[in-house]
KEKOLRO-712965 format. One line per 3 residues: number of its first residue (from 1); for each residue x, y, z of N, C-alpha, C. Coordinates in steps of 0.001 Angstrom, whole numbers. Example, Ala and Ser with C-alpha at 12.3 -4.5 7.8 and 13.67 -1.06 7.14 Angstrom:
2
1) 13190 -5690 7800 12300 -4500 7800 13200 -3300 7800 ~ 12850 -2250 7080 13670 -1060 7140 12900 30 7870 .
//
This chain:
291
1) -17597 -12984 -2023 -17139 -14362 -1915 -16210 -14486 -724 ~ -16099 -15435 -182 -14987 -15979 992 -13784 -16200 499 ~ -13728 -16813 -352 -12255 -17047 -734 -11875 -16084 -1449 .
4) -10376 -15375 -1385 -10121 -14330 -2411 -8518 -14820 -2659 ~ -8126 -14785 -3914 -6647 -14844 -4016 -5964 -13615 -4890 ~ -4787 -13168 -3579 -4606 -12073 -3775 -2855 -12203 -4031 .
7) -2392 -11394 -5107 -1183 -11658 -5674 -387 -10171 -5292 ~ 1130 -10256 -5123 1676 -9429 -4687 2924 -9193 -5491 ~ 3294 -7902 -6109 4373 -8007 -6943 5301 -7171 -6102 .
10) 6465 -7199 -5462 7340 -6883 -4935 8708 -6902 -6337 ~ 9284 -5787 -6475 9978 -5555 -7660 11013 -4155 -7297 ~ 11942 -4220 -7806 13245 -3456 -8460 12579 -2564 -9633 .
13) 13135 -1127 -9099 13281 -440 -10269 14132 785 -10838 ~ 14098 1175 -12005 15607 1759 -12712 14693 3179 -13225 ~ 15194 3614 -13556 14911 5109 -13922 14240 5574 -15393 .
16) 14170 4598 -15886 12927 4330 -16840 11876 3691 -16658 ~ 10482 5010 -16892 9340 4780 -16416 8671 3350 -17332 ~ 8943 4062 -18562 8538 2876 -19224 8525 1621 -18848 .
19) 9783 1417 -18790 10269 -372 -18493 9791 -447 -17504 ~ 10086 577 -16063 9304 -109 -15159 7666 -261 -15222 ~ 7011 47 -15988 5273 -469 -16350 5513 -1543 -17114 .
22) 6259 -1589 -17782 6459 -2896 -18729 6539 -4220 -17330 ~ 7753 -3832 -16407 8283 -5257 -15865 6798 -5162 -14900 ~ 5884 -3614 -14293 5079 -4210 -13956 4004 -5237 -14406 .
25) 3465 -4927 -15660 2699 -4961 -16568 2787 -7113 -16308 ~ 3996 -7302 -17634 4482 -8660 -17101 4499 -9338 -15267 ~ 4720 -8781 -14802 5023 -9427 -13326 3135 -9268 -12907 .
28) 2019 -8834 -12897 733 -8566 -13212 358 -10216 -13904 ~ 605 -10283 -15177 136 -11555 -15430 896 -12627 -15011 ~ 2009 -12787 -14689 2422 -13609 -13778 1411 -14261 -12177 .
31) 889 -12916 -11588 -38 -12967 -10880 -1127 -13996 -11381 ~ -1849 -13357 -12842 -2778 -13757 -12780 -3151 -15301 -13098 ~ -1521 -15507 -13452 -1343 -17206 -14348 -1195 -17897 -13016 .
34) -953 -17287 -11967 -776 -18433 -10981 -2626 -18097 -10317 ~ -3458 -17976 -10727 -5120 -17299 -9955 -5657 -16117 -9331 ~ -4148 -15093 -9137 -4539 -13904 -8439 -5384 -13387 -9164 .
37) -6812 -12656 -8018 -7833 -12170 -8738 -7609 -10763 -8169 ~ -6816 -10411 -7396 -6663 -9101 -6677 -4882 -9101 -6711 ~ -4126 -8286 -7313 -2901 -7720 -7739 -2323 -6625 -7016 .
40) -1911 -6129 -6125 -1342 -5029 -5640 219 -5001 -5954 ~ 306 -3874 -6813 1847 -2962 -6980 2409 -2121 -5799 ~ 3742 -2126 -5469 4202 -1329 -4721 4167 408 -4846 .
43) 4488 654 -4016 4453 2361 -3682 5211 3125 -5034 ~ 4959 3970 -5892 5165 4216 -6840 6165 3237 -8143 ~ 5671 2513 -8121 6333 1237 -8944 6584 1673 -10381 .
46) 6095 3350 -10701 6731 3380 -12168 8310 4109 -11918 ~ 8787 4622 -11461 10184 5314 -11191 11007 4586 -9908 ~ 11647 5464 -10174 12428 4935 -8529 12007 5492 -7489 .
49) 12172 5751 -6408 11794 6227 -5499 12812 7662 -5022 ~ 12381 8886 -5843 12941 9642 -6204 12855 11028 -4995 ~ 11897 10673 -4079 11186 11666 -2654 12929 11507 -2071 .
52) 14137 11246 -2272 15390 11077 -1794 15937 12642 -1887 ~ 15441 13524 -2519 16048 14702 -3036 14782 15552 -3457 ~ 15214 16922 -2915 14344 17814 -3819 14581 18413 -4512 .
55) 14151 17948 -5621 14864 17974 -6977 13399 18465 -8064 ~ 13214 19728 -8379 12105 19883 -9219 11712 19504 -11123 ~ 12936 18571 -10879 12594 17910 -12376 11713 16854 -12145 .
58) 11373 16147 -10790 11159 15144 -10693 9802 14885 -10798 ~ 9395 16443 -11127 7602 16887 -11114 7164 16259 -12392 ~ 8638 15940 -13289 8004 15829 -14675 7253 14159 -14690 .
61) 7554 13152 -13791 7658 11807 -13536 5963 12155 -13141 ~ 5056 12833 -12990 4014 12699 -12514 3236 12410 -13718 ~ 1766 12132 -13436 429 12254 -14607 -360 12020 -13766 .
64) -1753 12617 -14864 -2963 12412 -14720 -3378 11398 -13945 ~ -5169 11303 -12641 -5061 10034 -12785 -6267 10430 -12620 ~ -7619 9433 -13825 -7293 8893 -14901 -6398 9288 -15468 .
67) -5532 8356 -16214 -4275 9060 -17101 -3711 7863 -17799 ~ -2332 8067 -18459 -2149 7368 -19226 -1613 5290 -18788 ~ -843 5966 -17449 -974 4293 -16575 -2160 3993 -16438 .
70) -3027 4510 -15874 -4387 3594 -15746 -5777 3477 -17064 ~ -4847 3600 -18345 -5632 3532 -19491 -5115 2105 -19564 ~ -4006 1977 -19271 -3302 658 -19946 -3978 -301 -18591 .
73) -3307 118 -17445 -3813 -970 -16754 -4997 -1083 -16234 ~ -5754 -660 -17090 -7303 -775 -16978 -7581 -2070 -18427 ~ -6725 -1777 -19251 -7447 -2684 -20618 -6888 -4101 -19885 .
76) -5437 -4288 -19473 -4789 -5360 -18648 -6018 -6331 -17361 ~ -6261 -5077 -16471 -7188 -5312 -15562 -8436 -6336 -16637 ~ -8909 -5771 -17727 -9977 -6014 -17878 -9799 -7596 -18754 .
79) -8675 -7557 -19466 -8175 -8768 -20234 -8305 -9822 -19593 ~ -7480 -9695 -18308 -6921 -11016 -17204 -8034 -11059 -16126 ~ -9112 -10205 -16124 -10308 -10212 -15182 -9709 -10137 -13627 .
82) -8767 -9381 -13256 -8024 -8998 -12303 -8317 -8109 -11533 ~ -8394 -7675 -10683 -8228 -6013 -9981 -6732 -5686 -10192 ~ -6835 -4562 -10389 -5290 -3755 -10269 -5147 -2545 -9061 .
85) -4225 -2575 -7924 -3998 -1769 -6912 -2814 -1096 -7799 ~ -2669 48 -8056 -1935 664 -8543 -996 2151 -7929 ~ -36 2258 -7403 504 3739 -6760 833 4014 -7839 .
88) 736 5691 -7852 913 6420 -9151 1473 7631 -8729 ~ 1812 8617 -9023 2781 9913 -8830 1428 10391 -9556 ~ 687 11611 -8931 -495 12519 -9169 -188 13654 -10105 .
91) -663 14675 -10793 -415 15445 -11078 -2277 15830 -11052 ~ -2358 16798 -10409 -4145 17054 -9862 -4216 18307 -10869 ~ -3222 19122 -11198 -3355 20517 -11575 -1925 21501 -11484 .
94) -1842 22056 -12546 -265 22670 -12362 -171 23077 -10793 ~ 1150 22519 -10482 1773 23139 -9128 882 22150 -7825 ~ -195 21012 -8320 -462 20494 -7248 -613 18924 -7630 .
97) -20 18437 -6549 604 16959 -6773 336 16128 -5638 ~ 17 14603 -5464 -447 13557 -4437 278 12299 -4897 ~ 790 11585 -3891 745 10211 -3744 -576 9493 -3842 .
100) -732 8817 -4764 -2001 8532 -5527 -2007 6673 -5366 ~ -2980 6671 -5035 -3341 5090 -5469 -4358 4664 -6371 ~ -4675 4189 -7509 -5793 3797 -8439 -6325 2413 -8202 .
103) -7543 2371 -8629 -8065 691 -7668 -9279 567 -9546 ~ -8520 -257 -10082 -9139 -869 -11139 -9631 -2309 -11335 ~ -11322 -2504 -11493 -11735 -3316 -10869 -11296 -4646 -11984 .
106) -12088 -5601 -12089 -11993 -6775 -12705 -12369 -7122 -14385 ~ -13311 -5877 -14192 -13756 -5532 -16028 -13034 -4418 -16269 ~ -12129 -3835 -15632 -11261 -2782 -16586 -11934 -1523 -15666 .
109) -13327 -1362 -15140 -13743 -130 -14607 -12564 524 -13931 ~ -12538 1548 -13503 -11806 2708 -12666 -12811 3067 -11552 ~ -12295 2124 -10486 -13163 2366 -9345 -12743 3823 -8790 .
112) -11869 4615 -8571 -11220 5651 -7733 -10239 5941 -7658 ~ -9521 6636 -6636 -8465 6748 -6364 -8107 7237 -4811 ~ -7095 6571 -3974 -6780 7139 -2506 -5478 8003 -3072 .
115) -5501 8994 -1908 -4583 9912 -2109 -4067 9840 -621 ~ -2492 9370 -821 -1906 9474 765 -2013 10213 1609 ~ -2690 10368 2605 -3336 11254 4219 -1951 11598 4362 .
118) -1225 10731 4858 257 11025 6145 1172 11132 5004 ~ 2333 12054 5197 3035 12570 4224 4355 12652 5058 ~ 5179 12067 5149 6739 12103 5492 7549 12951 5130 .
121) 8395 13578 6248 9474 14961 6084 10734 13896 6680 ~ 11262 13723 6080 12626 12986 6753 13591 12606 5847 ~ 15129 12510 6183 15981 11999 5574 15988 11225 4735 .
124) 15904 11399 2809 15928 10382 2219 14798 10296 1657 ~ 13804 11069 2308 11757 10580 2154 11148 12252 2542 ~ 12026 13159 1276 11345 14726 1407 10086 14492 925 .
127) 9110 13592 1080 7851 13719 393 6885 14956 50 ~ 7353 15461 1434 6612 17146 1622 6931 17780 772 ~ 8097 18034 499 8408 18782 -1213 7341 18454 -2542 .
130) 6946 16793 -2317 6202 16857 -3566 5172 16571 -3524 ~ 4368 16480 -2479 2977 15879 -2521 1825 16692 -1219 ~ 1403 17141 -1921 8 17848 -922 -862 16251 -173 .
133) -953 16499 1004 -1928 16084 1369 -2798 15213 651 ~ -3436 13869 1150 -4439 13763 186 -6099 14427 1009 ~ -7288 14814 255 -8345 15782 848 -9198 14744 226 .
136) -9494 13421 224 -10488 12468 -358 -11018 11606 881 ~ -10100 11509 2106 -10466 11027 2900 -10243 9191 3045 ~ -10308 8698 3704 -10250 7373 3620 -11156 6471 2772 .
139) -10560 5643 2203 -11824 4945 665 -11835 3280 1059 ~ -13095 3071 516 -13026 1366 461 -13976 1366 -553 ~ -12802 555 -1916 -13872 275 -2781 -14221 -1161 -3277 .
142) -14962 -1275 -3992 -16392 -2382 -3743 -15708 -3183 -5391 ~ -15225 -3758 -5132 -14512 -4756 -6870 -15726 -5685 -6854 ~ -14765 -6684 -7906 -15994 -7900 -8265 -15395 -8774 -7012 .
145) -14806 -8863 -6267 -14062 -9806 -5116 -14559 -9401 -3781 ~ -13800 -8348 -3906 -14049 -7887 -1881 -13911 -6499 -1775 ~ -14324 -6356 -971 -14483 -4445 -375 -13271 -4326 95 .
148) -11991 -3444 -525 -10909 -3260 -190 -10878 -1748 196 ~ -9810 -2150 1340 -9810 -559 1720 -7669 -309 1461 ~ -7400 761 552 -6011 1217 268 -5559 2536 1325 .
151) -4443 1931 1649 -3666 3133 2508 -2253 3001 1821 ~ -1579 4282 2182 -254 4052 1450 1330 4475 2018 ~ 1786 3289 2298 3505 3866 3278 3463 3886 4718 .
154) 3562 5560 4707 3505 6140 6146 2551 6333 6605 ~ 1104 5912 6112 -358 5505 6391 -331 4726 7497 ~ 850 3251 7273 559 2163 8088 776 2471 9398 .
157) 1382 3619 9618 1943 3574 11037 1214 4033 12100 ~ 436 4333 11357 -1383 5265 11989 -2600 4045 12388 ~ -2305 3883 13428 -3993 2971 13910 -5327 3228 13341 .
160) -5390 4906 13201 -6491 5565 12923 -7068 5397 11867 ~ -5842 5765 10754 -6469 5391 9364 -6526 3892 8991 ~ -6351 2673 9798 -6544 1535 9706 -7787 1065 10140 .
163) -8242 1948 11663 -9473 1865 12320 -10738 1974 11410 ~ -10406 3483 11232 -11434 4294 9987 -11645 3237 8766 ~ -10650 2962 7861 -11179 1847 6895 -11731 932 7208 .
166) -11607 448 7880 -11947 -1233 8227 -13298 -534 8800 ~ -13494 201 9637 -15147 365 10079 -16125 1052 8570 ~ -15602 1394 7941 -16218 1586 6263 -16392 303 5787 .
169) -16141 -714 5799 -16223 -1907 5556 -15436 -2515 4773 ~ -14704 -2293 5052 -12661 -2970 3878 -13139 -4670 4780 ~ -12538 -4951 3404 -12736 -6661 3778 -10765 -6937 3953 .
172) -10155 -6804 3620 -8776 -6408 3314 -7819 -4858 3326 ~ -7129 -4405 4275 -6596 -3381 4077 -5207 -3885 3260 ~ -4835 -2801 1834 -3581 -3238 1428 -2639 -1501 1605 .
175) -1815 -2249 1567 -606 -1351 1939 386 -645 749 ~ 382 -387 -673 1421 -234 -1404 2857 561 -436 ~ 3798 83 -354 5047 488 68 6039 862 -732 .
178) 7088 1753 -94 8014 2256 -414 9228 2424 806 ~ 10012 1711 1452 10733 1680 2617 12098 1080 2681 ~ 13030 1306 3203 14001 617 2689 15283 1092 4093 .
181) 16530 695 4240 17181 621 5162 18534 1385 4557 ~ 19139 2611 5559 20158 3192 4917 21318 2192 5153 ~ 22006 2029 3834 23534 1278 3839 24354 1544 4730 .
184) 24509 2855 5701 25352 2929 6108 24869 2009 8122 ~ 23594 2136 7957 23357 1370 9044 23658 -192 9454 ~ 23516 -870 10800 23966 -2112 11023 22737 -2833 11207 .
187) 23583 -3840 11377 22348 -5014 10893 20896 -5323 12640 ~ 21850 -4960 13344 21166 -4985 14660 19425 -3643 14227 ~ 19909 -2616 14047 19004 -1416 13544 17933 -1786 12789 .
190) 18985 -2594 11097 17899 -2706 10245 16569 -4105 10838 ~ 17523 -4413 11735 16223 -5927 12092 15113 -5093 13258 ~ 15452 -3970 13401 14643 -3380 14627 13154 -3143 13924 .
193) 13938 -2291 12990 12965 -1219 11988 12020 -2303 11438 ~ 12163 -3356 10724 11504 -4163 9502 10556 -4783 10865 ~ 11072 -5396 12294 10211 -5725 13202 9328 -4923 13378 .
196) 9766 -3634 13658 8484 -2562 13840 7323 -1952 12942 ~ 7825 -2331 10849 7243 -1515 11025 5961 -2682 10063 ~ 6648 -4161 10450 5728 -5400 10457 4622 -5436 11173 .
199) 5641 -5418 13076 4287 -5498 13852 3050 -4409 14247 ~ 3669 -2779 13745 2846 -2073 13306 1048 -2741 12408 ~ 1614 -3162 11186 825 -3713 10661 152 -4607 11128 .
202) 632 -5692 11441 26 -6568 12110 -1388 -6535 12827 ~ -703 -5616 13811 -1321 -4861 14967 -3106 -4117 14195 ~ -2750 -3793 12822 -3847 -3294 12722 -4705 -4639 12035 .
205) -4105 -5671 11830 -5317 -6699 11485 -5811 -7081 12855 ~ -5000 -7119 13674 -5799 -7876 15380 -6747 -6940 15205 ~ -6594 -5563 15793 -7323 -5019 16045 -8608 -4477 15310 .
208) -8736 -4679 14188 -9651 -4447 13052 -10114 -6001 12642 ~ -9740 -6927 13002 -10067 -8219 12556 -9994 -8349 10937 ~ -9427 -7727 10450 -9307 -7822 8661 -7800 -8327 8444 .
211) -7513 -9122 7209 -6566 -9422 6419 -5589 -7848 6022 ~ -4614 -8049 6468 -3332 -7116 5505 -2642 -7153 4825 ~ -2419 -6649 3797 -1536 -6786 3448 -500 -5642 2503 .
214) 879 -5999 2878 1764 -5113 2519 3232 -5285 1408 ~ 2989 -4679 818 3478 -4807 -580 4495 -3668 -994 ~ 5791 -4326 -411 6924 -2910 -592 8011 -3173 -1851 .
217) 8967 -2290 -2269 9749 -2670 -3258 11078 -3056 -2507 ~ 12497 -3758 -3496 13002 -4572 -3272 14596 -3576 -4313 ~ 15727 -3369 -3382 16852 -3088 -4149 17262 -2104 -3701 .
220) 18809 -1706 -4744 19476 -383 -3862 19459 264 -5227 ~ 19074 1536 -4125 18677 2955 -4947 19838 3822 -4362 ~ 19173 5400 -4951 19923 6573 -4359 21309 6216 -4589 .
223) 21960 5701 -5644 23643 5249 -5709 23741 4411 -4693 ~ 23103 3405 -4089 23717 2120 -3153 23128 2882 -1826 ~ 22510 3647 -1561 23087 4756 -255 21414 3832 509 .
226) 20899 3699 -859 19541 2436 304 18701 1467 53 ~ 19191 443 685 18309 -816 325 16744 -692 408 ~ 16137 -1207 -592 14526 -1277 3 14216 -2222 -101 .
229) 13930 -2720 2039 13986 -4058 2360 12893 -4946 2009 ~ 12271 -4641 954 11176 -5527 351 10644 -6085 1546 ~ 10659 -7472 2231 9607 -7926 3097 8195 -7637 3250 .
232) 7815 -7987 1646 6372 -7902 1419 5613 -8986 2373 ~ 4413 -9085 2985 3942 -9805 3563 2397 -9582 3605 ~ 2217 -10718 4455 122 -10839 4336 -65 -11106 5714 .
235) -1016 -10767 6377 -1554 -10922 7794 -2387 -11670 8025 ~ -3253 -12700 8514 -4567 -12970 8752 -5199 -12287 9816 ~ -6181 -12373 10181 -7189 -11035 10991 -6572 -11399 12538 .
238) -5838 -12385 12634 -5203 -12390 14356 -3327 -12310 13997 ~ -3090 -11365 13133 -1481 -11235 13308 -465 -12265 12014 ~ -1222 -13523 12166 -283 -14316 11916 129 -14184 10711 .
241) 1556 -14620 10320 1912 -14298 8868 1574 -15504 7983 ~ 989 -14815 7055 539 -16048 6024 1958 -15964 4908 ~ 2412 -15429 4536 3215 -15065 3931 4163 -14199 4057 .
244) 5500 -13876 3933 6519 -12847 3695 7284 -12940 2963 ~ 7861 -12085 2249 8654 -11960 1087 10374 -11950 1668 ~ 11165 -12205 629 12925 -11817 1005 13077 -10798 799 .
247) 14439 -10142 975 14684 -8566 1447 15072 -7960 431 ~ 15442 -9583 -221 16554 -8731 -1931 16188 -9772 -3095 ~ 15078 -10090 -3010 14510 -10618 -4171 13350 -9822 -4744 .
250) 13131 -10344 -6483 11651 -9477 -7055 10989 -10845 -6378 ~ 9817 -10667 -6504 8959 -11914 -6385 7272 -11395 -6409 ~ 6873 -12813 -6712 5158 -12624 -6943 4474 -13590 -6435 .
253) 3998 -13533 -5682 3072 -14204 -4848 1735 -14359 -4930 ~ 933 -15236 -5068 -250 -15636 -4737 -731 -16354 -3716 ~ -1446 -15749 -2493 -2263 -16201 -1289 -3631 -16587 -1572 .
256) -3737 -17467 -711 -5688 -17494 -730 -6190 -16812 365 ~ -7152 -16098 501 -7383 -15346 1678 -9047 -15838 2406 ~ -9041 -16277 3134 -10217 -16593 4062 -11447 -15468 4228 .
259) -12188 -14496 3950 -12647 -13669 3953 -13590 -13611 5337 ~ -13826 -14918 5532 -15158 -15579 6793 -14518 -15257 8272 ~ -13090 -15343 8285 -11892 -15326 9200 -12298 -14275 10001 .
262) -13084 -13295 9063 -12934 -11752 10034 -14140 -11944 11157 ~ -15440 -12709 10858 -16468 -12805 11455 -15939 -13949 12235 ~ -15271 -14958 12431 -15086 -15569 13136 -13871 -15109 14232 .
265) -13211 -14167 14213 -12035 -13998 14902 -12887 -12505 15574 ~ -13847 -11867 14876 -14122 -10473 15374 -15609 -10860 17043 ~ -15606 -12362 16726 -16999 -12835 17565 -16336 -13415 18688 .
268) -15170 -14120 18046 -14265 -14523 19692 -13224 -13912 20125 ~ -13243 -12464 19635 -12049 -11408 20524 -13126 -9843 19803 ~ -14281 -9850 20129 -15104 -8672 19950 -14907 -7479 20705 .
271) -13358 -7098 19850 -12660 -5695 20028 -13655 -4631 19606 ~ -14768 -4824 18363 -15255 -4089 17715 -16941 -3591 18714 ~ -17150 -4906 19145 -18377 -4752 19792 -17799 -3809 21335 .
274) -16650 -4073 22139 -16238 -3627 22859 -16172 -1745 23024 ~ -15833 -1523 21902 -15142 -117 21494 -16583 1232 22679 ~ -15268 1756 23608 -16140 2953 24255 -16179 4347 22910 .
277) -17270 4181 22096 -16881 5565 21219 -17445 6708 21807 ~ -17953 6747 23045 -18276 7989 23878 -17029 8848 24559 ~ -16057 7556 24607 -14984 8080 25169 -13890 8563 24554 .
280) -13823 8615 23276 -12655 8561 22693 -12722 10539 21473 ~ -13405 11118 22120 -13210 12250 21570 -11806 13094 22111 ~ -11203 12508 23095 -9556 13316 23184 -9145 13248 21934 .
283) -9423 11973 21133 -8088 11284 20102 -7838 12523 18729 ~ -8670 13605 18756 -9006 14767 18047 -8003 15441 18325 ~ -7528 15499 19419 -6437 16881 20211 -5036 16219 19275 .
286) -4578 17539 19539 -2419 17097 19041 -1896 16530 19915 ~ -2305 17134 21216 -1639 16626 22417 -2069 17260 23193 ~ -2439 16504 24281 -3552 16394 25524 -2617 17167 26657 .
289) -2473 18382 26121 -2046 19279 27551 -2602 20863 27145 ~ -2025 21465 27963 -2678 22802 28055 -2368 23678 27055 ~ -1690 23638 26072 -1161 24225 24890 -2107 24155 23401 .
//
């Protein structure tokens, strides 16, 4: 179909898993009471965002996936005739663990799961401590709506894995997030970062001619030490913002999304028809010198 309306839950969360599936759970049909037929949750939306420390209790916060979140929000999915984009904390097999995304279609099915490619080592975001690689490769799966293609976080900052989906045939790339601004920084910094790592995104709807959208959480974690600047937002296939969220609010949103947009914007700026792919076997190397 052309038209798709796609709902976005941007949300706060506390250190009970439970409640936080609960406030997702609720904030989900909120979506669906205002028409969202496509739902995306933020970057691990059942805990806090706990990659702040390496801390090996935090292994216990993982599960199955299939597992016990996507039993529930599969019967949910199937109740409210919804899709559910879901980030989940993996548990694949003792001692091996992924940043997980679940994509549950509109009757409750369990279309798959993406497992985060790009994996962050940095201050605040030891991800590498807890998450292998994902080895599934880039996914776009096929709902009762639209061919969505899921990336997750530090995914977005990669052209490549935006390129790659969208030429699989993602009608929509979505983003679950997890990002946020250290307290002790100034306000000049934090407006740098949220610009960059917007027009990042952006950048990959021009160039892919597809809808984005990005869906981060909202509040201070880690004892106050970091805001997560929410600024959930939606792209249309030339940049423009259809929507953005506030920095320190929960909120839920429902967009209508143009689906036709991509064939009409990809025929009068035919980046795609353009593309030299004879030329582009450097993009394989680490770095294009003699080493």
């Amino acid at each position: 179909m052309s038209l798709v309306r796609v709902g976005l839950v941007q949300m706060s969360c506390t250190a009970e898993k439970d409640n936080n599936l609960a406030k997702a759970i609720e904030r989900i049909k909120a979506a669906a009471a205002k028409g969202a037929q496509i739902v995306c949750l933020q970057e691990l939306f059942t805990s806090l965002y706990f990659c702040d420390e390496e801390n090996h209790d935090n292994f216990s916060l993982a599960e199955s996936i299939p597992g016990p979140s996507t039993d529930i929000l599969s019967k949910l999915a199937n109740e409210l005739k919804v899709v559910i984009i879901a980030s989940l904390f993996e548990k694949r097999a003792q001692g091996l663990y992924h940043n997980t995304t679940a994509v549950l279609d509109a009757d409750g099915t369990y279309l798959g799961k993406y497992r985060k490619m790009h994996i962050p080592d940095d201050p605040a975001y030891y991800e590498k401590f807890y998450f292998t690689p994902g080895d599934l490769g880039y996914k776009v799966f096929k709902t009762k709506y639209a061919s969505i293609g899921v990336l997750i976080c530090w995914d977005q900052w990669y052209p490549e894995a935006a390129r790659i989906t969208a030429l699989m045939g993602a009608e929509i790339l979505f983003y679950p997030t997890a990002i946020g601004w250290a307290t002790s920084q100034d306000e000049v910094t934090n407006k740098e970062q949220y610009n960059a790592w917007q027009t990042i995104q952006r950048s990959h709807a021009v160039a892919n001619g597809v809808h984005v959208v990005s869906v981060n959480r909202v509040g201070f974690e880690q004892e106050g030490r970091m805001q997560f600047w929410g600024g959930s937002f939606i792209s249309n296939p030339f940049g423009t913002v259809l929507y953005q969220g506030s920095h320190d609010q929960e909120e839920v949103q429902v967009e209508t999304l143009d689906l036709s947009k991509t064939d009409q914007y990809r025929t009068h700026w035919p980046f795609l028809r353009d593309r030299r792919i004879d030329s582009y076997q450097p993009i394989t190397k680490r770095y294009l010198d003699e080493g």
